[in-house]
C-alpha positions, 0 to 999 in steps of 0.5 A: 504484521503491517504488511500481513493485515493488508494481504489478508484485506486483499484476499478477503476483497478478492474473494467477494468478487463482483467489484469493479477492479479500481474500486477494489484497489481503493476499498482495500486502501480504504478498509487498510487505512481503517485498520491503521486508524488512518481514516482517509487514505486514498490514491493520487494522481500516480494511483500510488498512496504512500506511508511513512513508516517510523521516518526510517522508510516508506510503505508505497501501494500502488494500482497498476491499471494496465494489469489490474494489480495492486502492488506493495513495496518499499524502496530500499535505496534511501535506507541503504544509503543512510547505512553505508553514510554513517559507517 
């Protein structure tokens, strides 16, 4: 659902047009952060704003300026290695 709301943000934001590329990436954080009740999200230094999700894994979004596209992603080592420690 988490992830869901936020592409549906993206197609909305996507389909305004008009917007600057990088004001686009961080009103879409903006508006998701919003809907998470977690007012003041907001890229780094890395343009990377990331989530912890439950402490068991992290939603990363990230802007890549080079191709004007916002990514979603979770690194899935950290979880796969807590699963083969405790087997």
């Amino acid at each position: 659902m988490l992830v869901i709301g936020f592409l549906r943000y993206l197609r909305d934001y996507k389909l305004l047009g008009g917007m600057n590329v990088i004001r686009n990436a961080k009103a879409n954080l903006k508006e998701f952060g919003r809907e998470l009740n977690l007012e003041g999200l907001e890229f780094d230094e890395n343009s990377t704003c990331i989530l912890g999700i439950d402490n068991t894994f992290s939603l990363h979004i990230t802007y890549e300026p080079n191709s004007d596209r916002l990514y979603l992603y979770s690194p899935s080592w950290m979880v796969f290695q807590k699963t083969i420690n405790s087997v």
